[in-house]
C-alpha positions in Angstrom: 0.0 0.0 0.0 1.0 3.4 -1.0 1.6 6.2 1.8 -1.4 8.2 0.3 -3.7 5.5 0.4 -2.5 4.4 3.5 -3.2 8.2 4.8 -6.5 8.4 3.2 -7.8 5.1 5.4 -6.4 6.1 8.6 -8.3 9.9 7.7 -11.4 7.8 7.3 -11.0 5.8 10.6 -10.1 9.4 12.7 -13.5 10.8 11.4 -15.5 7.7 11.6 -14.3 7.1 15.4 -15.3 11.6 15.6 -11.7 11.8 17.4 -10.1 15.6 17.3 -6.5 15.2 15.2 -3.7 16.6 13.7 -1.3 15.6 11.2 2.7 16.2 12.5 5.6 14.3 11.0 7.9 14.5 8.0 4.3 15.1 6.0 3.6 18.5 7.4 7.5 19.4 7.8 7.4 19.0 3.8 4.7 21.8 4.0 7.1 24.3 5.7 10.9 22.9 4.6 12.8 24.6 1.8 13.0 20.7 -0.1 10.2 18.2 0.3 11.4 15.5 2.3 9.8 12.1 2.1 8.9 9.8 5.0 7.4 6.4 5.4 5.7 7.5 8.4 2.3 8.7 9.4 2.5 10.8 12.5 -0.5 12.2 14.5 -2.2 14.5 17.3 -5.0 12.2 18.7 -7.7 12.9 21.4 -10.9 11.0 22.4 -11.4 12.1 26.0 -10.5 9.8 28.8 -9.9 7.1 26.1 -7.3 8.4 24.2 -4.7 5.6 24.3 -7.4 2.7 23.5 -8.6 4.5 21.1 -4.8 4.9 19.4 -4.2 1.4 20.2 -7.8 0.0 18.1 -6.7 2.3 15.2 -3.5 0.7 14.9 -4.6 -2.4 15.0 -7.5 -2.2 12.8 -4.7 -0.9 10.3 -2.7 -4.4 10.4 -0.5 -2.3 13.1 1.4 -3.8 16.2 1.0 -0.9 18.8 3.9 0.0 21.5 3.5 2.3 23.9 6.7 4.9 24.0 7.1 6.9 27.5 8.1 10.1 29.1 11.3 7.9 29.9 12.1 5.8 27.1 12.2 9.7 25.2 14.5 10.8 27.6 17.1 8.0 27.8 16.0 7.3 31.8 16.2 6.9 34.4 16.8 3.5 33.9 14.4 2.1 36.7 11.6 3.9 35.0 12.6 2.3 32.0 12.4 -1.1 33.0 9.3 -0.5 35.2 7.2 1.2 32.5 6.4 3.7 35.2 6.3 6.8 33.9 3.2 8.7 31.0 2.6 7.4 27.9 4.0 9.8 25.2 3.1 8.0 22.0 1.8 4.6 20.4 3.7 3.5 18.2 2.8 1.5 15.2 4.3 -1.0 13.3 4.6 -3.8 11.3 4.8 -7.4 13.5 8.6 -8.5 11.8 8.0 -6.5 8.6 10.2 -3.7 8.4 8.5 -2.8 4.6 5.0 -1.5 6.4 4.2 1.9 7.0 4.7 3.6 10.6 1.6 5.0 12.3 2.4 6.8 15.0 0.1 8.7 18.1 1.0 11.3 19.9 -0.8 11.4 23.4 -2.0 14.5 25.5 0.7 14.1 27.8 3.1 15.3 25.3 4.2 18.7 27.1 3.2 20.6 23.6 0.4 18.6 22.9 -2.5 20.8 24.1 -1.9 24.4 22.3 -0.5 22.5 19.2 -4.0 20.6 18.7 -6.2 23.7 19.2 -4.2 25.6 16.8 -4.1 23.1 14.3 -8.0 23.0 14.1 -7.6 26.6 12.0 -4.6 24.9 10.1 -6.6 23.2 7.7 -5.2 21.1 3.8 -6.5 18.9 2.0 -4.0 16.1 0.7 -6.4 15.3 -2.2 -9.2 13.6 0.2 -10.6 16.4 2.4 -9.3 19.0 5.1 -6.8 17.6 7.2 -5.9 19.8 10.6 -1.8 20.1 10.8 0.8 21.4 12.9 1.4 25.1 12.6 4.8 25.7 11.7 5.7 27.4 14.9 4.0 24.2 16.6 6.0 22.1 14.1 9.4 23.9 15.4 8.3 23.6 19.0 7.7 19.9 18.4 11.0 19.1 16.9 13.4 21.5 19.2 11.7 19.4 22.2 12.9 15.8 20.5 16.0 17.5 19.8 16.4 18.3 24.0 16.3 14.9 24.8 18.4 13.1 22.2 20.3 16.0 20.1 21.2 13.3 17.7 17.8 13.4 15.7 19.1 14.2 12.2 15.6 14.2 10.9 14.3 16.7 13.3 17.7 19.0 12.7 17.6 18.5 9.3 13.9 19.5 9.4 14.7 22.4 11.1 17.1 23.3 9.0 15.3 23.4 5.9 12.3 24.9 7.8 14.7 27.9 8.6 16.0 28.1 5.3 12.9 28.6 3.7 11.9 31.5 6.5 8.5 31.0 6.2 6.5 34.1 8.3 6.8 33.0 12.0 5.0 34.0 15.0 8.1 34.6 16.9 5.9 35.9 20.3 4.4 32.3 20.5 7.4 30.6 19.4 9.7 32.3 22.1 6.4 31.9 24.8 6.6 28.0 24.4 10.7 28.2 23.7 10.6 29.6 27.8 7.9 27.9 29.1 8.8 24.4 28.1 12.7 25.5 28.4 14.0 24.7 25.1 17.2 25.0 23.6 18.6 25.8 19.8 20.9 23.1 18.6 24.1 25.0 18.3 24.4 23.3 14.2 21.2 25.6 13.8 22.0 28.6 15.8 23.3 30.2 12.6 19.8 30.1 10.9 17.5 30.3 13.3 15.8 33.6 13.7 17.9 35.9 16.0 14.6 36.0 18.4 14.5 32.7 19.0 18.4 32.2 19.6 18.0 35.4 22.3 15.0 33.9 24.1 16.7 30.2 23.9 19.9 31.9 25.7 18.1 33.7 28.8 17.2 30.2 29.6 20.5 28.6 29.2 21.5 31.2 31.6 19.1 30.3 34.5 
């Protein structure tokens, strides 16, 4: 199965289950990067009240999906003891194909995600249609928060600096007030491999914090 067909099915599912979504992932960075990038991964926003990880889990599965849940510790590389105890929130189900490697990833990001909440309600206004309807993405600030936040805990992420990268290249308009708001509340850093192209507000802002 092709990526778009694959897209269009799990679309269907979201709106037939009426859960509020957004599309992240390397398909939205594409909409803001200076050169499309391609992915073999499907990445989402998901909420359906109390319910939300069942509801990720069901969607995975009814898409010939193996789901894994990935938490607040397995992000950050420990401690180890949370780890292995599977104590700590639920960030994301992952998706994937049961010993084949050649099926696409569907991936859903949970409300504990730290940026989750403001990056769903903005997404609602941040509406395109991929050739089967209105799909709600990432706003491109949200986009940059998103990454910048994988970035703090592993700085290795070439995708997500790459991303960035060609994101800042591009300079699309930014909303540097709420970029700099979540940059301080959620105490974020700039990679130092993008502080040459990332906007001078966002480098200030980033060093205040690095100074606290």
């Amino acid at each position: 199965m092709d990526l778009k067909k694959f897209f269009n099915q799990v679309f269907d599912l979201l709106k037939k289950e009426k859960v509020q979504f957004a599309l992240a992932g390397g398909l939205v960075a594409s909409l803001y990067r200076k050169i499309e990038r391609l992915t073999k991964d499907l990445d989402f926003l998901i909420l359906s009240g109390p319910h939300t990880q069942d509801k990720a889990c069901d969607i995975i599965k009814s898409m010939g999906l193996k789901p894994t849940l990935i938490r607040k510790a397995d992000l950050e590389g420990g401690p180890l003891f949370a780890i292995k105890r599977q104590s700590t929130q639920p960030y994301i189900v992952a998706g994937r194909g049961d010993k084949d490697s050649s099926k696409i990833g569907l991936d859903f990001i949970l409300p504990e995600m730290p940026w989750f909440a403001n990056s769903l309600e903005r997404a609602q206004r941040n509406n395109v249609d991929f050739g089967f309807g209105p799909v709600p993405c990432l706003t491109v600030e949200d986009l940059i928060i998103a990454k910048l936040f994988s970035l703090k805990n592993d700085p290795r992420r070439f995708n997500d600096l790459d991303d960035l990268q060609s994101i800042f290249d591009a300079a699309p308009p930014l909303d540097l007030a709420y970029l700099s708001g979540q940059i301080q509340k959620l105490k974020l850093g700039i990679p130092s491999l993008l502080k040459a192209s990332a906007p001078r507000a966002l480098n200030l802002i980033a060093r205040k914090i690095g100074r606290k």
